[in-house]
LUMLOMI-651484 format. One record per residue (C-alpha): z, y, x; residue in three letters. Coordinates in steps of 0.25 Angstrom, whole numbers. Layout:
<vopa Z="Z" Y="Y" X="X" res="Ala"/>
...
//
This chain:
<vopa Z="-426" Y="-164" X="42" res="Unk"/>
<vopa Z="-421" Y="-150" X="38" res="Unk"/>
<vopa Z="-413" Y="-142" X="49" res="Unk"/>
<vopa Z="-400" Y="-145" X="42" res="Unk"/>
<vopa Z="-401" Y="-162" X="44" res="Unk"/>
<vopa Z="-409" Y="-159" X="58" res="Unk"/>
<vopa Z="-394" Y="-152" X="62" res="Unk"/>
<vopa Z="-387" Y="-162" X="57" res="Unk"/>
<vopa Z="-395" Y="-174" X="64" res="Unk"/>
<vopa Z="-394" Y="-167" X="76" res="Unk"/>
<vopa Z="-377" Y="-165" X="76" res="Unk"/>
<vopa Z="-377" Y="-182" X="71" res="Unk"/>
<vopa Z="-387" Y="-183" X="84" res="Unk"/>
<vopa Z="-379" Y="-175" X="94" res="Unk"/>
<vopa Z="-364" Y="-180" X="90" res="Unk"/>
<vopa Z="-372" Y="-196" X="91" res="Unk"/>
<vopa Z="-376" Y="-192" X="104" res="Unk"/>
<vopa Z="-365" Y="-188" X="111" res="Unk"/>
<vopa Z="-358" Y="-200" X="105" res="Unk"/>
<vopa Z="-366" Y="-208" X="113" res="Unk"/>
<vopa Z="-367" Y="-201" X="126" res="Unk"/>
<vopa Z="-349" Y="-203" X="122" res="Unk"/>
<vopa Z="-352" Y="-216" X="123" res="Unk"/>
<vopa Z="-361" Y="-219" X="134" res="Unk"/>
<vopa Z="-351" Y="-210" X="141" res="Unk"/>
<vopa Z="-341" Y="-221" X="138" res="Unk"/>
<vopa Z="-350" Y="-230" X="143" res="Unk"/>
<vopa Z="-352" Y="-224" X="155" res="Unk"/>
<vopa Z="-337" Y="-222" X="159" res="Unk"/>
<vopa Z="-335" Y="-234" X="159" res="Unk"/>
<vopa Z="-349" Y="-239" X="169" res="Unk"/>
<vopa Z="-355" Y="-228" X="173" res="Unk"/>
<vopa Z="-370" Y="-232" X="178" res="Unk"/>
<vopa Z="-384" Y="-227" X="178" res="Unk"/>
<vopa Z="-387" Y="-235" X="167" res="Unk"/>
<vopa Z="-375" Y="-229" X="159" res="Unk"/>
<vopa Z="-380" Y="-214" X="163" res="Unk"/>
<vopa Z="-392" Y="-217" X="159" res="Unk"/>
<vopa Z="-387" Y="-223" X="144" res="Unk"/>
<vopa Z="-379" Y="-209" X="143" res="Unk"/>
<vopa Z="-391" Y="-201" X="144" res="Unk"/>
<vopa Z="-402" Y="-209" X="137" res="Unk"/>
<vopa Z="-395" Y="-215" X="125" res="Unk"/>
<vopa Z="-390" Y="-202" X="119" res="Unk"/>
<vopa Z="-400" Y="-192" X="124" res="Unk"/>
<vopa Z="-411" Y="-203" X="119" res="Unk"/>
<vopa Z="-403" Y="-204" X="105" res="Unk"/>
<vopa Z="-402" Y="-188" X="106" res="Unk"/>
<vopa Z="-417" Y="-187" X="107" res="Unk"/>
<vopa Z="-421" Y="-197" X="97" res="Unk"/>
<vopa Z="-412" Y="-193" X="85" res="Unk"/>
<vopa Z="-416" Y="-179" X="89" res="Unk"/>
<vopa Z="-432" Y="-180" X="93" res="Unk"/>
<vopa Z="-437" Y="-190" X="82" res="Unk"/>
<vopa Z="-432" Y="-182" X="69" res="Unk"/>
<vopa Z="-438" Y="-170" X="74" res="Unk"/>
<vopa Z="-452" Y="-176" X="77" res="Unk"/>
<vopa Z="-453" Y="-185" X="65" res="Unk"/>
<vopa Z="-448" Y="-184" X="50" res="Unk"/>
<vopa Z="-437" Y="-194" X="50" res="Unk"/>
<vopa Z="-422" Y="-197" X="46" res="Unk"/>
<vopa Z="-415" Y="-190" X="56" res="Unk"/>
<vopa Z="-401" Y="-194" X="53" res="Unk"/>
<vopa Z="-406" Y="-210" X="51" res="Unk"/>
<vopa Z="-413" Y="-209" X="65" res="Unk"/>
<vopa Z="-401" Y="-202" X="73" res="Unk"/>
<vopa Z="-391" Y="-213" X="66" res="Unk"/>
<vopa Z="-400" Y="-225" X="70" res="Unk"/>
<vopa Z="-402" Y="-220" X="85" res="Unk"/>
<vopa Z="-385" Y="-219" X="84" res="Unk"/>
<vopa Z="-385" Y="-231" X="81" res="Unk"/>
<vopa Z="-395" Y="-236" X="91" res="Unk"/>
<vopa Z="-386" Y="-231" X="100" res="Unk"/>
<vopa Z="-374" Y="-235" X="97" res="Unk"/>
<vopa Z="-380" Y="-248" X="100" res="Unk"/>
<vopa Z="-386" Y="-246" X="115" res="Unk"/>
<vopa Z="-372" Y="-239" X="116" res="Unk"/>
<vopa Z="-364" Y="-252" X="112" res="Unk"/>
<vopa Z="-375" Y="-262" X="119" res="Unk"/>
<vopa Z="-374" Y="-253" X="131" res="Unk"/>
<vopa Z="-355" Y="-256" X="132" res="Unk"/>
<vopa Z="-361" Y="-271" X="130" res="Unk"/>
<vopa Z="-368" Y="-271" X="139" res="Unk"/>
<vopa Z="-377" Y="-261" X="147" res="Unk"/>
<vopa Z="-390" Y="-267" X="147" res="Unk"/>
<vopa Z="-388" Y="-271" X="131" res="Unk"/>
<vopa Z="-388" Y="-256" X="130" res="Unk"/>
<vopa Z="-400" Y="-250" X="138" res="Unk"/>
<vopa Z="-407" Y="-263" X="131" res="Unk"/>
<vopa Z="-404" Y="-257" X="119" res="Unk"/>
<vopa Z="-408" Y="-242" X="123" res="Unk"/>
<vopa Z="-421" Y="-247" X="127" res="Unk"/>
<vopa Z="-423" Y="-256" X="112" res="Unk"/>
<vopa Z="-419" Y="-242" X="105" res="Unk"/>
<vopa Z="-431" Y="-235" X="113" res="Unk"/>
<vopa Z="-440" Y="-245" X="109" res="Unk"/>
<vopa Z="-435" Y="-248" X="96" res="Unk"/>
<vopa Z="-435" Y="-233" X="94" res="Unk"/>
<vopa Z="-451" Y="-230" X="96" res="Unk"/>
<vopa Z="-450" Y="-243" X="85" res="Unk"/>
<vopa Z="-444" Y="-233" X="76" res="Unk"/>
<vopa Z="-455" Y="-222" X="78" res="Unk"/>
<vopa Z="-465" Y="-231" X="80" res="Unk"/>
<vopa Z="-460" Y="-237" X="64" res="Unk"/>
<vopa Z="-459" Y="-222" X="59" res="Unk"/>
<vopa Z="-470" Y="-219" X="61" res="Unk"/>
<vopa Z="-479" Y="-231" X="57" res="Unk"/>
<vopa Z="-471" Y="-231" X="42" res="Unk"/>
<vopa Z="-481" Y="-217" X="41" res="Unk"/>
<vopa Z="-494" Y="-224" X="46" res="Unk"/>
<vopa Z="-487" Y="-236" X="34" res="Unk"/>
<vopa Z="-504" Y="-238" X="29" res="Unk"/>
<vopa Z="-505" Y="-245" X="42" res="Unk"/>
<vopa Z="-496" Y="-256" X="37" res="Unk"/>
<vopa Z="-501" Y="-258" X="24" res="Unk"/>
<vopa Z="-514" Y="-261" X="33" res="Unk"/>
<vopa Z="-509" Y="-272" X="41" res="Unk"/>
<vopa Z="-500" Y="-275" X="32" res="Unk"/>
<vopa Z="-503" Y="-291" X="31" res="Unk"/>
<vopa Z="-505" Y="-291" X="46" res="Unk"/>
<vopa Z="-490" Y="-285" X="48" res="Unk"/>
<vopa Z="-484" Y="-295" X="39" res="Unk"/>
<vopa Z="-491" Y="-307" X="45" res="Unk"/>
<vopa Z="-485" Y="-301" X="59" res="Unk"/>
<vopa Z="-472" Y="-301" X="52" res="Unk"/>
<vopa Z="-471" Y="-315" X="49" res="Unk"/>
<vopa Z="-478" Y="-319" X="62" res="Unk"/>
<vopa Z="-466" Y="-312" X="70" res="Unk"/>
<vopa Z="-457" Y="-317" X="62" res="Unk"/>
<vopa Z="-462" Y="-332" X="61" res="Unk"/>
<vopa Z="-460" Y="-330" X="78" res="Unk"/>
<vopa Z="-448" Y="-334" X="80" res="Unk"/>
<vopa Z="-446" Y="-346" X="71" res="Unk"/>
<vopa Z="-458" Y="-353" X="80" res="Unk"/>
<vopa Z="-453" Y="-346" X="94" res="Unk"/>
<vopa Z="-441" Y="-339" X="93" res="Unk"/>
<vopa Z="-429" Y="-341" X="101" res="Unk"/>
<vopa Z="-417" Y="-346" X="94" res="Unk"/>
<vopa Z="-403" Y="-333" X="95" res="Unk"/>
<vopa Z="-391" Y="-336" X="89" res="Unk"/>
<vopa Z="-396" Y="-347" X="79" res="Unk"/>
<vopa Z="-408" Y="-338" X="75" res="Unk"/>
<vopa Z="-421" Y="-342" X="81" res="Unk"/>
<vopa Z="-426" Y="-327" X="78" res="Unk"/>
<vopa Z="-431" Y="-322" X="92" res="Unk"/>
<vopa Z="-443" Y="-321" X="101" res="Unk"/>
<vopa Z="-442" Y="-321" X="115" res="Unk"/>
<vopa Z="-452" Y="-312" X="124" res="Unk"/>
<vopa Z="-448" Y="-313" X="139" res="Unk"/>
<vopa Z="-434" Y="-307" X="140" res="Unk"/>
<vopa Z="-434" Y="-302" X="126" res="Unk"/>
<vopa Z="-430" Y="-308" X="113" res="Unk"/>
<vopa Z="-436" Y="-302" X="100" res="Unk"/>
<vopa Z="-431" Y="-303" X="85" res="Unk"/>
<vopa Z="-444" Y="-304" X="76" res="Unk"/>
<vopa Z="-436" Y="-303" X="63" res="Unk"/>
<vopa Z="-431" Y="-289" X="67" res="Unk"/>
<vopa Z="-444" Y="-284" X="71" res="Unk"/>
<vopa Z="-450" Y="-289" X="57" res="Unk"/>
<vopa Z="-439" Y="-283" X="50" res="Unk"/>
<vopa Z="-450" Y="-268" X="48" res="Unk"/>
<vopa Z="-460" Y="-279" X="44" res="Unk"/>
<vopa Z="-451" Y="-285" X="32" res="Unk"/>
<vopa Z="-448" Y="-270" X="28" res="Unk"/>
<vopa Z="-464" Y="-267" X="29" res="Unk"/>
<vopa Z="-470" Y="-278" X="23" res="Unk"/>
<vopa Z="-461" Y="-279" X="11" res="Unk"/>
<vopa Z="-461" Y="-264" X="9" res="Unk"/>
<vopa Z="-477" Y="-264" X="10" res="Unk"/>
<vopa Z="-475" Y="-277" X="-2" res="Unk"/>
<vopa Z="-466" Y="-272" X="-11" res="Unk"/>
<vopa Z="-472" Y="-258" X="-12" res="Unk"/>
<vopa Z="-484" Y="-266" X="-15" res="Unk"/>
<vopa Z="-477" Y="-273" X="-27" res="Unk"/>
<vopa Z="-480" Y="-288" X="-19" res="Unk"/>
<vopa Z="-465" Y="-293" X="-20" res="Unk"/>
<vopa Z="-469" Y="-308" X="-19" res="Unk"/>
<vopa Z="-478" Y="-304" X="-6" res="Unk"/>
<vopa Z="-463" Y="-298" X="0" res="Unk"/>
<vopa Z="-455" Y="-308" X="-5" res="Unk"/>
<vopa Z="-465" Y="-319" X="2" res="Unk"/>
<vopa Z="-464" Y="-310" X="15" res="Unk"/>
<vopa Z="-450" Y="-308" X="16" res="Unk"/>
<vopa Z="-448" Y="-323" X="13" res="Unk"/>
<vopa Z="-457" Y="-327" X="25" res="Unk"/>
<vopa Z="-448" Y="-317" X="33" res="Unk"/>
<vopa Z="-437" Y="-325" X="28" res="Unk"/>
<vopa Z="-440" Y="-339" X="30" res="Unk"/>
<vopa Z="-444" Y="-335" X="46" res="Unk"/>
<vopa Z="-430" Y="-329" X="46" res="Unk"/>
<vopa Z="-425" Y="-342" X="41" res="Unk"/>
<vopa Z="-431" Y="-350" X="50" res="Unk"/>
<vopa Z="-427" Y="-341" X="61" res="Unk"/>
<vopa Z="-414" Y="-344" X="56" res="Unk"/>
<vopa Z="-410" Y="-327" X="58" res="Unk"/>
<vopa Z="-403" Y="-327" X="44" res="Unk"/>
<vopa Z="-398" Y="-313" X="49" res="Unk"/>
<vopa Z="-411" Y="-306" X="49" res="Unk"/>
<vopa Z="-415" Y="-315" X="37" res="Unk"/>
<vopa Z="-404" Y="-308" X="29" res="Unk"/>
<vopa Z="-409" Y="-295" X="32" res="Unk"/>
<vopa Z="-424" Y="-297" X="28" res="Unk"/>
<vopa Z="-419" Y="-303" X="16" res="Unk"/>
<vopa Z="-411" Y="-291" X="11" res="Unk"/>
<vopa Z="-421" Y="-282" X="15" res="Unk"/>
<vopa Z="-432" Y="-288" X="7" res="Unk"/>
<vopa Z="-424" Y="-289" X="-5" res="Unk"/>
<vopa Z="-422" Y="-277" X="-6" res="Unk"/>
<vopa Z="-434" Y="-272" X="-3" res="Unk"/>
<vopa Z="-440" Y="-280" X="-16" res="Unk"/>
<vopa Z="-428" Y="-278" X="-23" res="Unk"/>
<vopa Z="-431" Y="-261" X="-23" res="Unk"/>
<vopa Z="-446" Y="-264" X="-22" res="Unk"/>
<vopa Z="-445" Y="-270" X="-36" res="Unk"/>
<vopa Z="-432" Y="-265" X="-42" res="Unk"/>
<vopa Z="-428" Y="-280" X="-47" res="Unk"/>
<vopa Z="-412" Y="-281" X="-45" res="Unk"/>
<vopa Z="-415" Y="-295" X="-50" res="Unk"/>
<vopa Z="-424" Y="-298" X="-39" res="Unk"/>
<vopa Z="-412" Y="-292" X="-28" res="Unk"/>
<vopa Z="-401" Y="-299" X="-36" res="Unk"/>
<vopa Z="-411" Y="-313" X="-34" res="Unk"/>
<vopa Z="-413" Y="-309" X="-20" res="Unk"/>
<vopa Z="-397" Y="-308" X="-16" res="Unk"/>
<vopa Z="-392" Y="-320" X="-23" res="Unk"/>
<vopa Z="-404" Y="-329" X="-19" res="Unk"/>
<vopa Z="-399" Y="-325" X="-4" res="Unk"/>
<vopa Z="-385" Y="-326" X="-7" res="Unk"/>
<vopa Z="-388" Y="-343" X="-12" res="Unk"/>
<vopa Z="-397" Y="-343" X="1" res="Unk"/>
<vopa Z="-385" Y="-340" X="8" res="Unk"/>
<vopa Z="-375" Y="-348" X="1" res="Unk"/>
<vopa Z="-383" Y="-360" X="1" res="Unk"/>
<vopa Z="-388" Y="-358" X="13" res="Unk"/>
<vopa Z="-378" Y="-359" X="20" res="Unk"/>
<vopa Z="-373" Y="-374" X="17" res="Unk"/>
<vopa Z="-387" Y="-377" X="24" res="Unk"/>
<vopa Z="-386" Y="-368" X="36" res="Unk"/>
<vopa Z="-382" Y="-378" X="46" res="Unk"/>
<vopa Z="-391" Y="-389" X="41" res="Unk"/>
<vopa Z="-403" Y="-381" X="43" res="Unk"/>
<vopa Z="-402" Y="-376" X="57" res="Unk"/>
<vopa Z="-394" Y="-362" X="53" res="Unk"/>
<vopa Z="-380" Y="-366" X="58" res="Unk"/>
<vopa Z="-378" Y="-353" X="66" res="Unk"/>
<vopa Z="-379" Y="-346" X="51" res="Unk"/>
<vopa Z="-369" Y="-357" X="47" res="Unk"/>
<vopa Z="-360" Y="-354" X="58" res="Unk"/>
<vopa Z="-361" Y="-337" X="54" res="Unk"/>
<vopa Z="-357" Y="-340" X="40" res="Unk"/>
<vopa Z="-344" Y="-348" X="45" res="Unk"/>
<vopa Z="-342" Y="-338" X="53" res="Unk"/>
<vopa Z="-341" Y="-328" X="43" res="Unk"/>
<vopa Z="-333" Y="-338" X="33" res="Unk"/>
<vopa Z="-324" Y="-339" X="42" res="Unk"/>
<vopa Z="-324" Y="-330" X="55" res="Unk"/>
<vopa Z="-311" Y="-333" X="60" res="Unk"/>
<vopa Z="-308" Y="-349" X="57" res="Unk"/>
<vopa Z="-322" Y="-351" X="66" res="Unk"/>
<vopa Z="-318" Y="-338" X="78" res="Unk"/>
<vopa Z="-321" Y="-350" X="89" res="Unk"/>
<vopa Z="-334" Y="-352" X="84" res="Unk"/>
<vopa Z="-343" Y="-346" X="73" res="Unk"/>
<vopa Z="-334" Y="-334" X="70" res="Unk"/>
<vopa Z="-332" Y="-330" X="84" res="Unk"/>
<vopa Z="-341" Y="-318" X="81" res="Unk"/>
<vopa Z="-336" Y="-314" X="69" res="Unk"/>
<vopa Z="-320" Y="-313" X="73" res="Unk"/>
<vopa Z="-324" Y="-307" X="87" res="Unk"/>
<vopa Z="-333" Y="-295" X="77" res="Unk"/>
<vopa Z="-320" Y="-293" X="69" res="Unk"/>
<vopa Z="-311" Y="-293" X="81" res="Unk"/>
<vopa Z="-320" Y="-283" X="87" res="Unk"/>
<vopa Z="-321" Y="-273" X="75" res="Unk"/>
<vopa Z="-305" Y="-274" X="73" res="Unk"/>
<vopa Z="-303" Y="-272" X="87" res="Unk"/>
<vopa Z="-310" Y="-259" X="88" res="Unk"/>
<vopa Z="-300" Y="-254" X="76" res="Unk"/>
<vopa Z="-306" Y="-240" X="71" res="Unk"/>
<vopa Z="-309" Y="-234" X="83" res="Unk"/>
<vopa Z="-314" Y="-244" X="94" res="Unk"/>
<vopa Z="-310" Y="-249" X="105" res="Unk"/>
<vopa Z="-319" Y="-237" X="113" res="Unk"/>
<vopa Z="-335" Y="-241" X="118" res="Unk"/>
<vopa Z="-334" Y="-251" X="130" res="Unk"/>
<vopa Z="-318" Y="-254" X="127" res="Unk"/>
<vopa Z="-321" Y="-263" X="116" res="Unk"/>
<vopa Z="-318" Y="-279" X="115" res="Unk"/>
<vopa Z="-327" Y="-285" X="108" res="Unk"/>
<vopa Z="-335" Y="-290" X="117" res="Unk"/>
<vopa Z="-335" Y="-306" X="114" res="Unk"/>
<vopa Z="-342" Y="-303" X="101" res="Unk"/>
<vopa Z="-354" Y="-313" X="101" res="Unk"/>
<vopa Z="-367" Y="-304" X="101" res="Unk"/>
<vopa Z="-360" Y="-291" X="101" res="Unk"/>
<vopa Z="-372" Y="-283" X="105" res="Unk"/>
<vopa Z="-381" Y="-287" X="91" res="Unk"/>
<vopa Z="-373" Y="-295" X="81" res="Unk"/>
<vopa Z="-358" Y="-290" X="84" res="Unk"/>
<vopa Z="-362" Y="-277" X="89" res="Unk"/>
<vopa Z="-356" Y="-269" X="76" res="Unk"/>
<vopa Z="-342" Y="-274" X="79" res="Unk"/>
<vopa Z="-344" Y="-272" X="95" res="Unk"/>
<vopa Z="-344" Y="-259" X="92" res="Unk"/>
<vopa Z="-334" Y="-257" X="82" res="Unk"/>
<vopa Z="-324" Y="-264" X="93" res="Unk"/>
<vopa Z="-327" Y="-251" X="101" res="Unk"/>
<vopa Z="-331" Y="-240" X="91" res="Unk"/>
<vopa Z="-322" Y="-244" X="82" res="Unk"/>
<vopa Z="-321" Y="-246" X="65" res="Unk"/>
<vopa Z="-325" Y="-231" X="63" res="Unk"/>
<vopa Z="-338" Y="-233" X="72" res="Unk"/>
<vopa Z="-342" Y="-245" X="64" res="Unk"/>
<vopa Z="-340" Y="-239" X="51" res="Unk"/>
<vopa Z="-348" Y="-227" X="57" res="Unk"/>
<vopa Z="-360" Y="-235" X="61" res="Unk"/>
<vopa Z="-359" Y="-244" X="46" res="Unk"/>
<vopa Z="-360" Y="-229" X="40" res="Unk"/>
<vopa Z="-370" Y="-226" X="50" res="Unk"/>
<vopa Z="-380" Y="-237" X="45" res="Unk"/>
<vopa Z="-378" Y="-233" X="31" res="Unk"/>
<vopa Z="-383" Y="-220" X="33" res="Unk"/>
<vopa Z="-396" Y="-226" X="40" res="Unk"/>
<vopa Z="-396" Y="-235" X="28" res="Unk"/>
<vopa Z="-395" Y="-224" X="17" res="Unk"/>
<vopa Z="-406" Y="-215" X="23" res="Unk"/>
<vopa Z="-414" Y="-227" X="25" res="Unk"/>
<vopa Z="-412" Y="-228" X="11" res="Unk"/>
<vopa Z="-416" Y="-215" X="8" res="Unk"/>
<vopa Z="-428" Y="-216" X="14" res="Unk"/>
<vopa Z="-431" Y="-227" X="6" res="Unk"/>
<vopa Z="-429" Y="-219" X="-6" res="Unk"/>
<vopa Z="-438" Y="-206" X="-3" res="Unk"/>
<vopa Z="-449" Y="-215" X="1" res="Unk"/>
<vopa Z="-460" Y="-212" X="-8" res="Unk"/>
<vopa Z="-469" Y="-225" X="-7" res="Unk"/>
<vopa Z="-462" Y="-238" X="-9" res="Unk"/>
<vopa Z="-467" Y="-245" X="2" res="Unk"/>
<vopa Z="-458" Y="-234" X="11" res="Unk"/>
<vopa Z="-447" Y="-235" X="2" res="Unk"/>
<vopa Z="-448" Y="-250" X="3" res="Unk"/>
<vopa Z="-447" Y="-251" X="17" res="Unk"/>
<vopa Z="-437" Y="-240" X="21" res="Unk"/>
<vopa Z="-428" Y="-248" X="11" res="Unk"/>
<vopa Z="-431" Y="-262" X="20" res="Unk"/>
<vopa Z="-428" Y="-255" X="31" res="Unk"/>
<vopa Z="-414" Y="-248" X="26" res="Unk"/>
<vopa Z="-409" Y="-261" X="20" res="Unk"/>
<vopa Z="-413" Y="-269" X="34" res="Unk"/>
<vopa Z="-405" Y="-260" X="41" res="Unk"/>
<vopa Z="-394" Y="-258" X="32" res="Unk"/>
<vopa Z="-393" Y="-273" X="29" res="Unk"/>
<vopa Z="-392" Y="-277" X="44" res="Unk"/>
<vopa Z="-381" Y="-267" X="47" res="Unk"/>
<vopa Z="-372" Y="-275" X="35" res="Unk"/>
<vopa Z="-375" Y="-289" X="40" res="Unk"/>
<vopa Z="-372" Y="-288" X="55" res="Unk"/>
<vopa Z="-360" Y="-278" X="52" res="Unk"/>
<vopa Z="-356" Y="-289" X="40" res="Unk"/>
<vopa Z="-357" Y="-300" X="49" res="Unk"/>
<vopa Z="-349" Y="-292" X="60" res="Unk"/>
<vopa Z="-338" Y="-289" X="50" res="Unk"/>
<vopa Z="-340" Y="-304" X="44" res="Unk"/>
<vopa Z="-343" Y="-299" X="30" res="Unk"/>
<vopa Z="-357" Y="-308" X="30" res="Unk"/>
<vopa Z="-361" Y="-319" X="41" res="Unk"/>
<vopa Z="-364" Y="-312" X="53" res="Unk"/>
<vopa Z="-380" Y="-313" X="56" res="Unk"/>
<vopa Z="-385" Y="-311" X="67" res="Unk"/>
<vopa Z="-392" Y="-296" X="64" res="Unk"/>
<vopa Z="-389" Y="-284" X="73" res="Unk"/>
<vopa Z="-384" Y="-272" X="70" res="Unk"/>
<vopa Z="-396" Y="-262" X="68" res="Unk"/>
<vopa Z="-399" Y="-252" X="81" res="Unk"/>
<vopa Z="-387" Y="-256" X="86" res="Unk"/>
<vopa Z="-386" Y="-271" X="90" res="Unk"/>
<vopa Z="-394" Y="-276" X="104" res="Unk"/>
<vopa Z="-409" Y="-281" X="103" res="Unk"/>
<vopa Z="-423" Y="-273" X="102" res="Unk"/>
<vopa Z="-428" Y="-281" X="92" res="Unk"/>
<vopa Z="-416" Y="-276" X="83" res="Unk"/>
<vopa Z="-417" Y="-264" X="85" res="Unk"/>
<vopa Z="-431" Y="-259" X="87" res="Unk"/>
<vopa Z="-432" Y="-268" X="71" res="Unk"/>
<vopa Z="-419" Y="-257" X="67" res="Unk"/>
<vopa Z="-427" Y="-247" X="74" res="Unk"/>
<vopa Z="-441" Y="-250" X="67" res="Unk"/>
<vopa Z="-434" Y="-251" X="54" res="Unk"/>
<vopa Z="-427" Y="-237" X="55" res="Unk"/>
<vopa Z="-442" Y="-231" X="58" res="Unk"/>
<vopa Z="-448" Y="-237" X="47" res="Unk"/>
<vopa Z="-436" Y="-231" X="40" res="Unk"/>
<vopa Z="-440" Y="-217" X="47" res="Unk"/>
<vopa Z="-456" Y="-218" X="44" res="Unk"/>
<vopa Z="-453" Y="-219" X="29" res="Unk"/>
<vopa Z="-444" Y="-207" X="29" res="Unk"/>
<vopa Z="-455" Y="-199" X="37" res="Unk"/>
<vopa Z="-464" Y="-203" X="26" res="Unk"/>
<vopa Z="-452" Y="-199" X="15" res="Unk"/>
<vopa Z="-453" Y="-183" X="24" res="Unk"/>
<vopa Z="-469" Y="-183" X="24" res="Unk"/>
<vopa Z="-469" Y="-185" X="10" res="Unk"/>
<vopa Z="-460" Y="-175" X="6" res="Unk"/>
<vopa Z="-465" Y="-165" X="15" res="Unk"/>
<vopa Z="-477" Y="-167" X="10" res="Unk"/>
<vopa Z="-472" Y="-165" X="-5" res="Unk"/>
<vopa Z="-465" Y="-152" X="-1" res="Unk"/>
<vopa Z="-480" Y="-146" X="5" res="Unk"/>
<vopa Z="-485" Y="-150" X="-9" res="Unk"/>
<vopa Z="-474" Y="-144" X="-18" res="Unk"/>
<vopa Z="-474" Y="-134" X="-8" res="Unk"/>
<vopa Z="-491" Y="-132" X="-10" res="Unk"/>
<vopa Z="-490" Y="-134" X="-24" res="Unk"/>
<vopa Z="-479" Y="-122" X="-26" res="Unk"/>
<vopa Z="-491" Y="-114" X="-19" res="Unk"/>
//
């Protein structure tokens, strides 16, 4: 990063700082404890210190890392009004999540490894996956978790780095029909999990995958209408095969306001929300949204919007397209395919995400069950946003190495 960015990340770092001491500051007037005191001085200075400290020490995206650690943020800030010990929950999952990230970056430059135990990871992969569907414990419809003790664990968002992975170790390989058969095994596990949310997301993010791997629009164009007729004809069958809460979702969206007593009560109470808030919100902690079912993961997008207001929201939507471009970008200065192939997977899974829980919010698709990526509650979500965001970060560390490296030879060759 040349001096003229570093400056510029370090003014976008300072202003997002003191946003966030504003807004514990808000917090704090209103209850002022230790524990708020203690959230005032270690959120910001711990976001100051990370969006700071890790550019300087590694070769990195600096404004990607500074707008995810916002965003992360923004959520403990959120989570924290909700309630207080959804928030410091939340600060601790970052932390954690956090040393994922580095822990991810720095393994995509030791990538040989993988390629080693490539067949043992895959098999891990489906094993975790097939958990839940022989144990799991049964949230909202979807039998998709694992209970340790106190603690509840989403498999499907921890494998999420795996489907990237392993189909970007495939298709770099030319073994389409070896992808396809992985990611329909991770599929029918989703399926019979009945988590059609997720299932949605490792579908799109596949397909595209193959669909730049190869370059066959044919394929792509296959791929979305066989998935539209899935949908339309699944859903005359939803309720006869054990997925009536999807059946009650798509009714729901059809018709939000003639079912408000029932399966539209979410729906109509996100709407009221984001209109309440008007442009400018209500103010943090002033809100009345608070009988949105699920506010702190599903409905958290329009939570905030009742308190932040329209603007914010836009804000944060533009804020997610940036992270979604330079993720993209990466993806295009990669040099090996494989890297190209999995910054792409990554980008679309976080892209993709953020338009299916914000549609579903906004009722322009069914809502499905997906949090909001580093901002919704739960570890498992966000140390999965987090991993993906330092595989994202590896490859561009690769992209720097080789082009520093290029500039020493043309430099050498000059001599």
């Amino acid at each position: 990063m040349d001096n003229k960015h570093k400056r510029s990340n370090h003014s976008l770092v300072a202003t997002i700082t003191l946003f966030i001491v504003s807004c514990f500051v808000l917090l704090l007037l209103k209850e002022l404890t230790l524990q708020s005191v203690m959230m005032l001085a270690l959120v910001p200075g711990g976001f100051y210190f990370l969006s700071t400290f890790i550019p300087q020490k590694f070769s990195v995206d600096g404004l990607l890392l500074t707008l995810v650690n916002f965003l992360c943020c923004i959520g403990i800030i959120v989570l924290y009004r909700m309630n207080p010990q959804y928030g410091v929950n939340q600060a601790i999952n970052f932390l954690a999540g956090f040393l994922a990230m580095i822990l991810c970056m720095l393994g995509i430059r030791y990538i040989e490894a993988f390629k080693l135990f490539r067949i043992p990871f895959t098999m891990a992969c489906i094993a975790v996956m097939l958990a839940p569907v022989l144990i799991g414990k049964e949230i909202h419809g979807a039998k998709a978790w694992l209970t340790l003790g106190r603690f509840s664990v989403q498999p499907s968002e921890l494998v999420k780095v795996g489907l990237v992975l392993v189909n970007g170790y495939l298709l770099s390989k030319r073994k389409l029909l070896v992808s396809i058969t992985f990611s329909a095994i991770m599929l029918l596990l989703l399926l019979l999990q009945k988590d059609m949310g997720t299932a949605l997301l490792y579908y799109a993010v596949a397909l595209m995958m193959m669909y730049v791997s190869t370059g066959s629009l044919s394929f792509f164009l296959a791929g979305v209408v066989g998935a539209t007729g899935t949908v339309v004809v699944g859903y005359q069958l939803l309720k006869r095969i054990g997925f009536a809460h999807l059946s009650r979702r798509v009714t729901a969206w059809l018709s939000p306001w003639h079912t408000y007593q029932d399966e539209g009560y979410q729906t109509v109470q996100s709407l009221l929300a984001i209109v309440n808030g008007g442009l400018f919100g209500l103010g943090l902690g002033a809100g009345n949204a608070s009988n949105i079912p699920v506010r702190e993961a599903d409905s958290i997008f329009p939570f905030m919007v009742n308190e932040f207001g329209m603007i914010f929201g836009v804000c944060l939507i533009l804020i997610y397209t940036v992270i979604f471009v330079r993720g993209i970008g990466i993806a295009l200065r990669a040099r090996q395919k494989f890297f190209s192939l999995i910054a792409l997977g990554c980008s679309v899974f976080i892209g993709f995400q953020v338009f299916v829980i914000i549609g579903g919010n906004i009722n322009l698709i069914p809502i499905t069950g997906v949090t909001l990526p580093f901002i919704s509650y739960g570890g498992t979500s966000l140390l999965s946003s987090l991993c993906i965001v330092g595989v994202l970060q590896g490859v561009e560390w690769v992209n720097r190495t080789q082009m520093a490296l290029d500039a020493r030879m043309a430099y050498c060759r000059e001599d």
